[in-house]
C-alpha positions as CSV (number, residue, x, y, z in Angstrom):
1,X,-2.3,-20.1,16.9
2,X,-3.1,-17.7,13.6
3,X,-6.0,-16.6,15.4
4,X,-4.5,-15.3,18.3
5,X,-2.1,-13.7,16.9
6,X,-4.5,-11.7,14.1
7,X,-6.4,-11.2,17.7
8,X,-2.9,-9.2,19.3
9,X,-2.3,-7.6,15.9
10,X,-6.1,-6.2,15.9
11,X,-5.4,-4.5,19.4
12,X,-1.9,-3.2,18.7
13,X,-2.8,-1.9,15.0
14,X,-4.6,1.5,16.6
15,X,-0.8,1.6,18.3
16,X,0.9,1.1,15.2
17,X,-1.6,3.9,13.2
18,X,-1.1,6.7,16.1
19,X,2.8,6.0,16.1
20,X,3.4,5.7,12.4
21,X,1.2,9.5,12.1
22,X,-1.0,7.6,9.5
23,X,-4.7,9.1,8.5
24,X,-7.7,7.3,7.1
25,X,-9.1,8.8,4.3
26,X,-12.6,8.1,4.9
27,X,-15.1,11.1,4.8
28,X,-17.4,9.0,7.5
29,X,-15.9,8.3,10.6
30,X,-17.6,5.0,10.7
31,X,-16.7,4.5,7.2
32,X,-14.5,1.8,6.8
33,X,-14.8,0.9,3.0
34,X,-11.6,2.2,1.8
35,X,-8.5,0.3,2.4
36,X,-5.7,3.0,2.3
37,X,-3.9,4.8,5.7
38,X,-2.3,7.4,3.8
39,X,0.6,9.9,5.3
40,X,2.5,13.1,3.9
41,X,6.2,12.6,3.4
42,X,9.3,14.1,2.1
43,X,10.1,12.1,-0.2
44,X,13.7,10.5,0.4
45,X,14.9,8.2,-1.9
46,X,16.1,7.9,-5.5
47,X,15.1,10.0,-8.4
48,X,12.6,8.9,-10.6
49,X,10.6,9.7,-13.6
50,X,6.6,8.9,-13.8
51,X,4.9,7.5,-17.0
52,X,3.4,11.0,-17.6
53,X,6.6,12.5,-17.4
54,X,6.0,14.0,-13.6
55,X,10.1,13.8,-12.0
56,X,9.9,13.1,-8.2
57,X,13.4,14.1,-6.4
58,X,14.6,13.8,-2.8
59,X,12.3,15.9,-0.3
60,X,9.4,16.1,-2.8
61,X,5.9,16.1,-1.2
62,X,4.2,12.0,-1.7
63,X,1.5,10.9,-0.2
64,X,2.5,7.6,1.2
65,X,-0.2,4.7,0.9
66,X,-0.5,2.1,3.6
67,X,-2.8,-0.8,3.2
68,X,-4.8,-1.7,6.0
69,X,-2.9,-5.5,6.5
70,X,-5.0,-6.5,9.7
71,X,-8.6,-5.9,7.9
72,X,-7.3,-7.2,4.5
73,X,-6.1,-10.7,6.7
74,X,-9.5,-10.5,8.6
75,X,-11.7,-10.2,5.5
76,X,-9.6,-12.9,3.4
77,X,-9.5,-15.9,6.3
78,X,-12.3,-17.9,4.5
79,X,-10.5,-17.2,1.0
80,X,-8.4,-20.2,1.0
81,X,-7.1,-20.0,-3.3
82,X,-4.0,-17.8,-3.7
83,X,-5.6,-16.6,-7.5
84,X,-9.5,-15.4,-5.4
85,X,-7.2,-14.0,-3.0
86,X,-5.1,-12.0,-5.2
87,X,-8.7,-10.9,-7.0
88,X,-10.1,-9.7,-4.0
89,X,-7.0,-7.6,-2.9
90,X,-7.1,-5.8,-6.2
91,X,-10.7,-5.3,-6.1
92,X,-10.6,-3.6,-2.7
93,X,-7.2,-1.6,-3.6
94,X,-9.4,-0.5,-6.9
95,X,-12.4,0.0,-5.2
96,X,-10.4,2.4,-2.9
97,X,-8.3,4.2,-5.0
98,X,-11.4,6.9,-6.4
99,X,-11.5,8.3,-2.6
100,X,-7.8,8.3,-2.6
101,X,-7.8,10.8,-5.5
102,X,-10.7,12.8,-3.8
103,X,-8.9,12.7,-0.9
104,X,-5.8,14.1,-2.7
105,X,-7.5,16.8,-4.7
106,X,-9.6,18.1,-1.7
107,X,-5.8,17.8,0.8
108,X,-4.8,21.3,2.1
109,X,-1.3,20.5,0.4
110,X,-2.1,19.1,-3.1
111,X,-0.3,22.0,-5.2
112,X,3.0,20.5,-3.4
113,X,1.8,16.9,-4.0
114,X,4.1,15.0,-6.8
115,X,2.0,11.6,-6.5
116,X,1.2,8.3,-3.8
117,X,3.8,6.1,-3.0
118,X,4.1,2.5,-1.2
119,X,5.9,-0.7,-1.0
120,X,4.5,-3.9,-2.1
121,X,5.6,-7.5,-2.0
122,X,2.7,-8.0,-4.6
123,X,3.3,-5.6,-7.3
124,X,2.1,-8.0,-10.2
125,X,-1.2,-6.8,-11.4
126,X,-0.3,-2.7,-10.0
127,X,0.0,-1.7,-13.6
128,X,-3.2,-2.4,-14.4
129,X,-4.5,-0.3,-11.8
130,X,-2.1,2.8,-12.8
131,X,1.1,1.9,-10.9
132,X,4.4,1.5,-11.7
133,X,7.0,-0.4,-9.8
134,X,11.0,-0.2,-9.1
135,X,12.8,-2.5,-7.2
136,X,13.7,-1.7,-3.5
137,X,18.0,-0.9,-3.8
138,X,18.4,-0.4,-0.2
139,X,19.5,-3.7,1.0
140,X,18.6,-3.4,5.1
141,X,14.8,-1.8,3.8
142,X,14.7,-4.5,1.1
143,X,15.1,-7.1,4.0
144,X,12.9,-6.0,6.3
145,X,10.0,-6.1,4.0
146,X,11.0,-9.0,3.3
147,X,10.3,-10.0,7.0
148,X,7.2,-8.2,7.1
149,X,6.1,-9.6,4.0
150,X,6.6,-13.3,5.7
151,X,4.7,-12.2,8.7
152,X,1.7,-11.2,6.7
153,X,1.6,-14.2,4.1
154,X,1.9,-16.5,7.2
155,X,-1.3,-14.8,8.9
156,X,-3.8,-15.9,5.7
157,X,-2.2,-18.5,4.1
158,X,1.1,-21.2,4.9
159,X,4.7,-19.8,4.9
160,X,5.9,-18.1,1.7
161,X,8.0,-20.7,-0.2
162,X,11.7,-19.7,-1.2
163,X,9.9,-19.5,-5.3
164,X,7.3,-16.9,-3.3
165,X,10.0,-15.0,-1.9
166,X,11.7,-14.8,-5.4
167,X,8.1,-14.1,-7.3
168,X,7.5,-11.7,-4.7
169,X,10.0,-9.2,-4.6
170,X,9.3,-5.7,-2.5
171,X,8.8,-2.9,-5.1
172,X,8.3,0.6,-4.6
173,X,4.8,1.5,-6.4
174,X,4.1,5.1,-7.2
175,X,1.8,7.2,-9.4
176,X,1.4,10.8,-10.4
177,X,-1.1,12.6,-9.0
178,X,-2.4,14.1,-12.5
179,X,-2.1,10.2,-13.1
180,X,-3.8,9.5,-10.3
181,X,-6.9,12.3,-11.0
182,X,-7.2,11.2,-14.8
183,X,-7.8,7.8,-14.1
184,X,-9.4,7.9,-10.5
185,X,-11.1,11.5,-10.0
């Protein structure tokens, strides 16, 4: 049943990337290396304060990272231990975050960009590659990555257990872009 459903995912994700205005970051066309759909936003939620002191307020240009779910699922189906699983996420997120920082030094934009933003329910090991995390406050948003969070788990591995759901609570992670450049460009 898993497999037909990653199957229906796989054809409705180009959908998905078209609607939700997302870019690849890629320099090669039929470079598919780097796991990050990226989008320019206006920034919309609560004030906050980056490690390097960079303040990010409502309406602020952030670039908004995606990861690519559907390949990450695809790649991990023979990875069957939650700890090889985790490893391999973070290598690929680390792998892809130098052409990230190419990507945003070379944008048309990056004078007006503050830093990368996204939401994770899998924020544990983010500060080791630069991030920082705050909690999701919006309620309604909080829940329905909550729901999408179950929906992905359930695609590479069993049903998230009520002790996942509370170990793995949706964060915002975001990072400065001169945070970003030091430690990526």
């Amino acid at each position: 049943m898993k497999h037909y459903i990653v199957n229906i995912w796989s054809l409705l994700d180009p959908f998905y990337f078209r609607m939700a205005r997302l870019s690849y970051i890629h320099k090669n066309k039929n470079d598919y290396k780097n796991i990050f759909r990226v989008k320019m936003i206006s920034y919309k939620g609560k004030p906050f304060i980056c490690r390097d002191g960079t303040k990010v307020e409502e309406n602020d240009k952030v670039l908004k990272i995606h990861l690519h779910n559907i390949r990450l699922i695809r790649e991990m189906k023979d990875i069957k231990n939650d700890i090889n699983q985790a490893r391999y996420i973070f290598k690929v997120v680390h792998e892809s975050l130098p052409e990230l920082a190419n990507y945003v030094h070379n944008h048309y934009d990056a004078a007006h960009i503050k830093g990368i933003i996204g939401v994770t329910a899998i924020s544990k090991g983010s500060f080791r590659l630069g991030f920082e995390t705050v909690p999701i406050s919006n309620l309604f948003y909080k829940g329905l990555k909550y729901t999408s969070f179950i929906m992905i788990r359930s695609m590479y591995r069993k049903p998230p257990t009520l002790a996942d759901l509370r170990t793995h609570q949706p964060s915002y992670i975001y990072m400065s872009k001169e945070q970003l450049m030091d430690k990526y460009h």
